[in-house]
N, C-alpha and C positions, 0 to 999 in steps of 0.2 A: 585798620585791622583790630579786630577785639583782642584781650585780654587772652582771651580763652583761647583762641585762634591759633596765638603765638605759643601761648605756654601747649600746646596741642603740638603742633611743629616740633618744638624745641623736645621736647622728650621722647618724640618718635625719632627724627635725628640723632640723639642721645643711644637711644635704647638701640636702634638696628643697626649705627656707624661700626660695633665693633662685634655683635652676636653675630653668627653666618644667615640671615636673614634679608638683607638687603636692605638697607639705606632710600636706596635711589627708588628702590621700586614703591617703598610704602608713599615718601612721600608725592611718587606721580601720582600714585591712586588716590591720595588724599582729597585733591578736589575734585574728583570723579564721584566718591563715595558720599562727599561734604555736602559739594556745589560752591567751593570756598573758592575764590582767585589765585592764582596762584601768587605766594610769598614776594617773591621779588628779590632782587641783589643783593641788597641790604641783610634781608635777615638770613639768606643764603650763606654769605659770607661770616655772618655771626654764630649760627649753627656749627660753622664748620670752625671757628675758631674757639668755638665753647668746648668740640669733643676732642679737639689739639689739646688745647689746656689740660683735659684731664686724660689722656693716654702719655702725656709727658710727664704729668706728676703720677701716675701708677705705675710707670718706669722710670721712677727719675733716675736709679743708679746705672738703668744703661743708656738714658740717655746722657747722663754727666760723664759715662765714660765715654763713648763715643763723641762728644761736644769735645772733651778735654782731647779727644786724638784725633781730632779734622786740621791742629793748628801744624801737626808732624806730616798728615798725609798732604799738606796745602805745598807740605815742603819736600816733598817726591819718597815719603818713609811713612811703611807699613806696617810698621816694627813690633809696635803695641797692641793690646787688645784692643786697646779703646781707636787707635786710627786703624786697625782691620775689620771692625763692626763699623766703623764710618765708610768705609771702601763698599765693605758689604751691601750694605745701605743705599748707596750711589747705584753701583750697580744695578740691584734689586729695581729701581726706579727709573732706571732709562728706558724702560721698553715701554713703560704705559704713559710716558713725555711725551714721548715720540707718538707712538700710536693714538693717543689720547687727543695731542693736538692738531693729529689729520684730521683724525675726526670731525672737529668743533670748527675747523676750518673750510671743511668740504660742507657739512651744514646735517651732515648725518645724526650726530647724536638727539636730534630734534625727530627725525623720524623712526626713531627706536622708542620714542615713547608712548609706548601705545600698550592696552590692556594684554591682549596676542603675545606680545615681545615679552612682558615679566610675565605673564603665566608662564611660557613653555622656560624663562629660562628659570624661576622659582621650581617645575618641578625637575628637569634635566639636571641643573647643577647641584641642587638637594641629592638628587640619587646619583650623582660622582661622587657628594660628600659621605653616602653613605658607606659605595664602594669602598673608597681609599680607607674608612675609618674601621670597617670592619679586615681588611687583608693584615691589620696586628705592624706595632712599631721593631723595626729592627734595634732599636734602642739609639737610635739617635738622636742627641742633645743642642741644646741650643749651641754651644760650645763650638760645637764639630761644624758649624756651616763654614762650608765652601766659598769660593767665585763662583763656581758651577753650579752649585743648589739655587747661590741668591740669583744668578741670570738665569734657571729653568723657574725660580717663583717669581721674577719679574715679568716672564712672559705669559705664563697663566695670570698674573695679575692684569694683564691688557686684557681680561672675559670679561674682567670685570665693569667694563665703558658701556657693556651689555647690560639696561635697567632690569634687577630681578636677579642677578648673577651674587652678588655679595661680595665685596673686596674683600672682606675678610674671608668669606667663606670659601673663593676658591683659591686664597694664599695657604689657606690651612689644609683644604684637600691638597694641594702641591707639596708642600712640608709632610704630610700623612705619608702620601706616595711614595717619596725619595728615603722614607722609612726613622722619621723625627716623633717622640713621644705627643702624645696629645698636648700636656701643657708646655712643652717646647715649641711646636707646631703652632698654637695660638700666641705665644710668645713673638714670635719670627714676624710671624703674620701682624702684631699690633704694633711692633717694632717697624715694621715696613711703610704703617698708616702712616708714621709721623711728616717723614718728606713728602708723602704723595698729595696727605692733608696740606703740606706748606703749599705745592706746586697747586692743585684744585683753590686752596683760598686765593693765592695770589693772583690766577688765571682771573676770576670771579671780581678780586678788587679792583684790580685793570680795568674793569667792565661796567665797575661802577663808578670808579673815576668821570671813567670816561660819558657816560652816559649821566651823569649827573643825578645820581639815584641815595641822595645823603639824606632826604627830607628823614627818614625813619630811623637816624640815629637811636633813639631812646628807647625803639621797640626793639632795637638789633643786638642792643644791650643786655633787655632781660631774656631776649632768647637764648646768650649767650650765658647767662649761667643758669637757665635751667637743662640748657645742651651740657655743659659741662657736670653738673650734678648730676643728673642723670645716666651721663654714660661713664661716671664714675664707678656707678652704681653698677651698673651693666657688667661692666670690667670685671668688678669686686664678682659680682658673684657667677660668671663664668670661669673663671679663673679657678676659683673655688670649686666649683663642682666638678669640672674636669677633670678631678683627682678621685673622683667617683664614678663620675659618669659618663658617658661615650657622648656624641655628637647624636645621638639618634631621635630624642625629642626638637633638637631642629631641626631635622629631618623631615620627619613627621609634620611640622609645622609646616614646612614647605612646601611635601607633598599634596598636604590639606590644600593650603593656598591655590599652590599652582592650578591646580583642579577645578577648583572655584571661578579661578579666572581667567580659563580656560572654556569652561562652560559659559559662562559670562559674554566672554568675547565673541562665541561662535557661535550664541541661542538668540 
């Protein structure tokens, strides 16, 4: 695998793991558009531990707090903020575990990937995200989440096993919904990636274990921090804008998309 190849991969991974654009979709289409093979285990697994790395350092205070309050909830107490954002957390993640591993065990997630599949669902769940975004926040804070917010945004987050859906982006229409501010809503929502990124890498390392897929160590390395700088980056500057600006430019970007490859699929 070239140079170029990798560092290609790793920034698009980087850049769509946490904007509401879609991850999964860009890089199916990648060797559609390319003619490039696809990546393999190896650097699968390095992508996804490059853009862990850096959504745990752009929240390291919660997630230090919530690290610091798994050792109280391990021991049947919810007492703290920091072990009731780890509860949080747990919960938020059992619905796309579950659902995630029927999946990949029944052999579906394989037949979802096809151009047809992220068109309709780049442009359908773009125009959810644009619904929720536009009906205005009740003023709900990161703060304020429930059991019952994080198990209604774990269950929407199972759309997202759908390539072309966006984990983030339909955790964050979920959070819009239930009436959570925009940078709250993407808060919740990046908060959410970290376990589900542990659960998907480790799925993935299993796999390559098993499969004997270590030859590309070195490549899996440098994808791994240009994954992580990258969706540093990403982070930094949505984060930032959303205290300006709505969700509408990925919107827009998705409707574009969807369209494209929609026509695409069916011409």
């Amino acid at each position: 695998m070239s140079l170029l190849h990798i560092l290609l991969l790793a920034v698009i991974q980087g850049v769509t793991e946490f904007l509401p654009i879609s991850s999964s979709g860009h890089l199916i289409l990648l060797p559609y558009l390319t003619g490039t093979p696809d990546q393999g285990l190896t650097i699968d697994v390095a992508v996804h531990l490059g853009t862990l790395g850096a959504v745990i350092l752009f929240f390291r205070r919660d997630v230090g707090q919530a690290a610091g309050g798994l050792g109280r909830l391990v021991r049947g107490k919810a007492d703290t903020p920091g072990a009731r954002l780890a509860l949080l957390l747990i919960v938020a993640t059992i619905p796309v575990m579950i659902v995630g591993y029927s999946i990949h065990r029944a052999g579906l997630d394989q037949a979802m990937r096809s151009v047809a599949v992220i068109g309709w669902a780049m442009l359908i769940f773009g125009i959810v995200l644009w619904w929720a975004d536009r009906r205005g926040s009740t003023g709900a804070q990161a703060e304020d989440w429930t059991l019952r917010h994080a198990w209604i945004m774990g269950l929407w987050q199972c759309l997202a096993l759908i390539p072309g859906t966006s984990r983030s982006g339909i955790t964050i229409t979920a959070a819009l919904k239930l009436g959570y501010r925009r940078e709250d809503a993407a808060r919740l929502s990046m908060l959410m990636s970290i376990p589900t990124i542990i659960a998907s890498a480790g799925l993935l390392g299993l796999e390559l274990v098993r499969n004997h897929d270590t030859a590309r160590l070195h490549e899996g390395a440098i994808a791994a921090v240009f994954a992580f700088a990258s969706a540093l980056l990403a982070l930094w500057l949505m984060m930032k804008l959303l205290r300006t600006v709505s969700f509408a430019p990925y919107v827009a970007y998705r409707v574009v998309l969807g369209i494209g490859l929609l026509y695409w699929a069916y011409s």
